[in-house]
N, C-alpha and C positions, 0 to 999 in steps of 0.2 A: 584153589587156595588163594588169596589175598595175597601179595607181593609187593611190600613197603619200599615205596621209589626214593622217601626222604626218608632219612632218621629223626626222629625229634630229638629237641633239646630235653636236656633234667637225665637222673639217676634214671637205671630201670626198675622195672617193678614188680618182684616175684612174684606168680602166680602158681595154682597146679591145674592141670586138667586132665580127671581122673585119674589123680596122684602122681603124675607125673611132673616136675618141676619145670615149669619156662621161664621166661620173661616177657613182659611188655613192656611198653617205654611210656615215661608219664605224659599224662594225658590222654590214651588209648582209651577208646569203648571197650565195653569186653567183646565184641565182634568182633572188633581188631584183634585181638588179643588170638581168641580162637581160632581165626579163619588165617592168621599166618602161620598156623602149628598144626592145623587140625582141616581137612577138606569139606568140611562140612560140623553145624552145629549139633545137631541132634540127631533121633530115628524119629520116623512118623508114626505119631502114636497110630495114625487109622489104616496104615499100608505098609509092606515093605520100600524102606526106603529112608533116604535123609536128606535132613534139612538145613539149608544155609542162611536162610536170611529170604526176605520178599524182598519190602519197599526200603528197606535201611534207614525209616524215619520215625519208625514209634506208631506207623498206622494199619500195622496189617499181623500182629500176634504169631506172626510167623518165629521169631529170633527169641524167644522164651526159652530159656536156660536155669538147671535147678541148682544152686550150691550147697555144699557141705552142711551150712549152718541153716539149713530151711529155708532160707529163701529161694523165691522163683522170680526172676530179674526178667526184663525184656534187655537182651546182651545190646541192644543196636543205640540202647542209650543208656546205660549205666558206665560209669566211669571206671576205669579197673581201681580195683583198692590192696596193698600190698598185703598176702596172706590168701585172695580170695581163692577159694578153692570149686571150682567149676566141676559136675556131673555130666560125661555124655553117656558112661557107660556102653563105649562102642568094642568092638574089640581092636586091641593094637594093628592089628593088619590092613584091617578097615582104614584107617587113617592113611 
């Protein structure tokens, strides 16, 4: 899990992931968001197993995350937005 050394400045910014309510702070990608709450972003659709993220720059399709409202975002560069509601569909334990 990602482990925030500074806080940022601004309000935080409710999120859920898999209905479960956080926070992120403004300005956070949604990787950030995820990976301080959650150990991992996804399951791998082609194996047992999950995913966190590759390159953390938008070049490697790895950090693709689906939301509530049918979107499928790449998390390592989307901005969190207050309300977003993030899909891993893992089980609680898992985390």
């Amino acid at each position: 899990m990602f482990h925030r050394l500074v806080p940022r400045a601004g309000p935080p910014v409710p999120i859920t992931i898999d209905g479960e309510p956080v926070e992120a702070q403004t300005g956070d990608l949604l990787i950030t968001a995820i990976l301080t709450h959650r150990p991992h972003l996804r399951r791998f659709e082609f194996a047992a197993g999950m995913r966190a993220g590759f390159c953390l720059m938008a070049g490697c399709q790895d950090c693709w995350v689906q939301l509530a409202d049918g979107r499928r975002v790449r998390s390592c560069s989307t901005p969190v937005e207050a309300g977003m509601a993030v899909i891993i569909g893992e089980d609680p334990q898992d985390a």
